[in-house]
C-alpha positions, 0 to 999 in steps of 0.5 A: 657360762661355756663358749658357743658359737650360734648359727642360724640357718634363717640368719637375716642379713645387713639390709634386712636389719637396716629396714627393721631399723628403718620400720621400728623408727618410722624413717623415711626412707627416701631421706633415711638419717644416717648417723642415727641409723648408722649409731643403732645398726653399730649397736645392734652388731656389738650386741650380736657379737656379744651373743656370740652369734655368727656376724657373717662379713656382710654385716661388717661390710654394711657397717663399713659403708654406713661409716663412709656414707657418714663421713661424707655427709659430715663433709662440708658442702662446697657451692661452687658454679663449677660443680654440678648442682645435682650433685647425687646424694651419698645415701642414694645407692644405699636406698636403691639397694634397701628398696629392691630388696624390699621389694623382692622380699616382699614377693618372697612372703607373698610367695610363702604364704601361698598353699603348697601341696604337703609343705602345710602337713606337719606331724603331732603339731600342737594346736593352733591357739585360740588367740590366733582366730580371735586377735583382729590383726592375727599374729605375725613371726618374730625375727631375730632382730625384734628378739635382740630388741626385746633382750636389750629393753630386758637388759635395760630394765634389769641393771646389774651394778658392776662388781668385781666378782670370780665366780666358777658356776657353769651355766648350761644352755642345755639345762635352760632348754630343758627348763624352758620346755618344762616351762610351757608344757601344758600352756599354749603359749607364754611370753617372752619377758616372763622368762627373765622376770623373778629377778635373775641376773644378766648372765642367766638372761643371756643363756636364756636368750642363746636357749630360746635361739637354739630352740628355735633352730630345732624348731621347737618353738615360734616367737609370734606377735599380734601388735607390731613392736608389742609383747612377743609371745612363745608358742611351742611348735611341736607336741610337747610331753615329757621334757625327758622323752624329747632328748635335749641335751649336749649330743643332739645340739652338737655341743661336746 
């Protein structure tokens, strides 16, 4: 598999990953328990890496303090009447952040759903799918990170023995593209485990994963549930007809 480098421009950052950690655990997050949310994050982060996505500083920075916040509550508590008995918390400034970026990042989505004059007007867009009206709770988008999950659980399902074994197949991104777009052509909608299913192995999984990311940074597709931490499905986001006549390939994704 050739080398590349993803970016996304909706990249969520360090403490959007810690509240999805936070919510898919049912923490509380007055009282958030940091080595497990420390071991989780840590792995989280060497997952992106080995996607080779793009881990901006920040990330490693958060990691960086997750370790420290760690390492002092692991520090022996010392009852003395000279210190001060409402000594503060190690955790306290990290929640203080986590609850005002909940807070505006909850403003923000308020503000996204509202109507904007033109911003709902898309040309050839596909139909919205039935399901969408008739699902009780609706579907909600599906970020990166609920992607990553669904990859790992994948991965976890699918153990590959290690083998020592050198093997000069090259697996194209590109390729993957094409085929996942031939793939829902005619269908409203597929799920996201369907792609890895059929017994493929793990480096066909990951170059399905970095496809299915680069389709969504060309807007061509959307990831949606209708049950939180449940099946993530595909919808295609454009009007999809010959998979040729849409031009796929190395020079529009700017791989040389």
């Amino acid at each position: 598999m050739d080398s590349y480098a993803i970016q996304l421009d909706n990249f969520e950052g360090p403490l959007d990953l810690l509240l999805h950690l936070i919510k898919k655990n049912e923490m509380d997050i007055y009282d958030i328990p940091i080595a497990a949310i420390t071991e989780q994050y840590l792995v989280t982060l060497d997952a992106m890496k080995n996607l080779n996505l793009d881990v901006a500083g920040e990330f490693l920075l958060m990691a960086a303090t997750l370790l420290h916040i760690k390492s002092k509550m692991l520090l022996p508590k010392i009852v003395e009447e000279e210190l001060e008995e409402d000594e503060e918390d190690p955790r306290a400034e990290l929640v203080r952040r986590l609850l005002e970026y909940q807070k505006y990042k909850e403003v923000s989505q308020t503000l996204e759903n509202q109507p904007q004059l033109g911003r709902d007007l898309f040309a050839r867009a596909a139909p919205e799918p039935e399901v969408l009206e008739e699902a009780e709770s609706g579907f909600i988008a599906v970020g990166l990170f609920d992607l990553l999950a669904a990859l790992q659980d994948v991965l976890r399902e699918s153990p590959e023995p290690f083998v020592h074994e050198v093997n000069m197949e090259q697996l194209s991104i590109t390729d993957r593209i094409n085929a996942i777009l031939t793939l829902l052509q005619g269908q409203e909608s597929m799920a996201f485990g369907d792609l890895f299913s059929g017994g493929i192995k793990r480096s066909e999984m990951i170059v399905t994963f970095l496809a299915l990311l680069e389709l969504v940074k060309l807007r061509m597709v959307r990831f949606m549930q209708n049950v939180r931490h449940g099946t993530i499905w595909i919808f295609p986001a454009v009007e999809l007809g010959k998979v040729d006549e849409l031009d796929v390939g190395e020079d529009s994704l700017g791989y040389s």
